[in-house]
N, C-alpha and C positions, 0 to 999 in steps of 0.2 A: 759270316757276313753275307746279303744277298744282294744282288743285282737285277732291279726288274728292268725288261724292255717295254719299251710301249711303241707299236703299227699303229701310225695313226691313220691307215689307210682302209678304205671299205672295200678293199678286195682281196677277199680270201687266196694265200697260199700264192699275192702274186711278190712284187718287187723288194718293197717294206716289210714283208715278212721273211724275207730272204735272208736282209740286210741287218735282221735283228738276231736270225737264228746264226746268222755268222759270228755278230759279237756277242750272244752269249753263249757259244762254241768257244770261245776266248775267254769270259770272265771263270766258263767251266775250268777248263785250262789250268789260269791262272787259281782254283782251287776252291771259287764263288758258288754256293747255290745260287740259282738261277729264279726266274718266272717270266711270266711273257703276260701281258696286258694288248691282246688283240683286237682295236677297236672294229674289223670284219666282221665278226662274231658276236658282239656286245652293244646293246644298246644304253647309248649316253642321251639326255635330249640333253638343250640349251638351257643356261641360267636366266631363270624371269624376271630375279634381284627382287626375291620377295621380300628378303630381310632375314627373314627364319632362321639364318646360321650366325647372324651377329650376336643373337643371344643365348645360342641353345646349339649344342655340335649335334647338328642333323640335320639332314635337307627333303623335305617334303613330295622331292620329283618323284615319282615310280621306277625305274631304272637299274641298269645294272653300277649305277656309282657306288653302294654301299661297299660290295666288295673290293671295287677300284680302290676307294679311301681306305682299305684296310689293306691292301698291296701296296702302297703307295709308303703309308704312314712303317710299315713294319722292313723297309728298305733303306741299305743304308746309300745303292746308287743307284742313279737311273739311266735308262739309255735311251733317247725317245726318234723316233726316225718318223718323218711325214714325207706323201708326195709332195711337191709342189703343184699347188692350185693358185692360177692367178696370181704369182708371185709371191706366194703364200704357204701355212699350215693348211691343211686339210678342213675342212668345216667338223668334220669328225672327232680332230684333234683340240681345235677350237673349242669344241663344246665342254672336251672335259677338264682341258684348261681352265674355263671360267667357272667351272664346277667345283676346283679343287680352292677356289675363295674360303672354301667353309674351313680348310685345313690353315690357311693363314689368318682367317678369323678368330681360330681354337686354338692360339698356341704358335704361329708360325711351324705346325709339326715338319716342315718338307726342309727346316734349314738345318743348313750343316751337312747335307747329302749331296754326294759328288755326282754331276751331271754332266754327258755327253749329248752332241747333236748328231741326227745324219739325214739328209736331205735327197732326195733320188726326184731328177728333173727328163724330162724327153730328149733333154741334150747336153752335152758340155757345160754350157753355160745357160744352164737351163730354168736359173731363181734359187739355183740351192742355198744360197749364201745370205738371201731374202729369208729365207725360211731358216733354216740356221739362228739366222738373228734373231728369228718370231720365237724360235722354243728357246734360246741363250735369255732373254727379255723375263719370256714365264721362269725363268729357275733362277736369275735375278730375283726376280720379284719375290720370290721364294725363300732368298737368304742360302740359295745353294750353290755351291764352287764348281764353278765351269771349268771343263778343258775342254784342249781340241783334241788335234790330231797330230800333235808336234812341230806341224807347218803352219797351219792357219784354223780353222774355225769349227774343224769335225768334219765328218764324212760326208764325202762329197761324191756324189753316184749318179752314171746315166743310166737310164735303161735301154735295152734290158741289161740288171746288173751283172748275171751272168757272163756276159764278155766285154765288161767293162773293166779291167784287171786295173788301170790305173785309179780309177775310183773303188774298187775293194779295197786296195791299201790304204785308202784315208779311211774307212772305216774300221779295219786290222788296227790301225795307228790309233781311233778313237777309241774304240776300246779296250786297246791295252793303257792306253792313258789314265780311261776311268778306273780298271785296275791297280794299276798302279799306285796312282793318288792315294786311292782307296786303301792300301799297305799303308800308308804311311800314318793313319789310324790306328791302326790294329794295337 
């Protein structure tokens, strides 16, 4: 069984990439191949809602989504981590969010996959739980079974996450969740 993360964050090697190689340091752990979905690295652009995938499982954009949809669809968990923007996913995140329509167009292929959130904000209380909510929403919509992190809503992180020790454990906690869960499949 795999486990992919998805950085929905445009900055290479900073926060959100931290925060995903820690929980699938964990899914490792618990026994999981792994993959990582770096949006730093990849370009996504935005959906135009040309239609195109209502009829036909394919999307016309240019971009690196084909392989996304093929990481995506061949997982049975996901672990998805955004900065908070504006109280918000990432624009980054955003994009492939409204791109992955084609896969509940074709099939609902994303339901039935176990989903974690993790949110990294400038402070404390910094929108993570806004944002939390934004990626719990897309995996709703999805038909996919949400946990958190034992206590409340998934990983919850200031930066820098480095010496935020009280917010690495809700993501510890997140991820062992998605594992978890994810036994209970097997």
């Amino acid at each position: 069984m795999k486990i992919t993360g998805i950085s929905g964050s445009p900055t290479v090697n900073g926060n959100n990439e931290k925060v995903i190689d820690l929980a699938l340091g964990i899914a490792e752990e618990h026994g999981y191949e792994t993959e990582k979905i770096l949006l730093s690295k990849l370009r996504v652009l935005p959906c135009t809602d040309c239609g195109v995938c209502k009829t036909a499982k394919e999307c016309p954009i240019d971009d690196d989504m084909e392989e996304i949809y093929r990481q995506l669809e061949t997982s049975d968990a996901l672990i998805v981590a955004s900065p908070v923007y504006f109280g918000s996913v990432s624009a980054q995140l955003k994009a492939l969010f409204d791109r992955t329509i084609l896969l509940r167009r074709n099939g609902f292929l994303l339901e039935g996959k176990v989903g974690g959130a993790i949110a990294t904000g400038g402070s404390r209380n910094g929108g993570q739980e806004f944002t939390i909510q934004a990626i719990h929403s897309w995996m709703h919509i999805h038909g996919m079974l949400v946990v958190g992190d034992r206590a409340h809503f998934g990983g919850i992180v200031a930066k820098p996450v480095d010496s935020d020790e009280v917010g690495l454990k809700t993501v510890r906690d997140t991820a062992n969740m998605v594992c978890k869960t994810l036994k209970r499949f097997k």
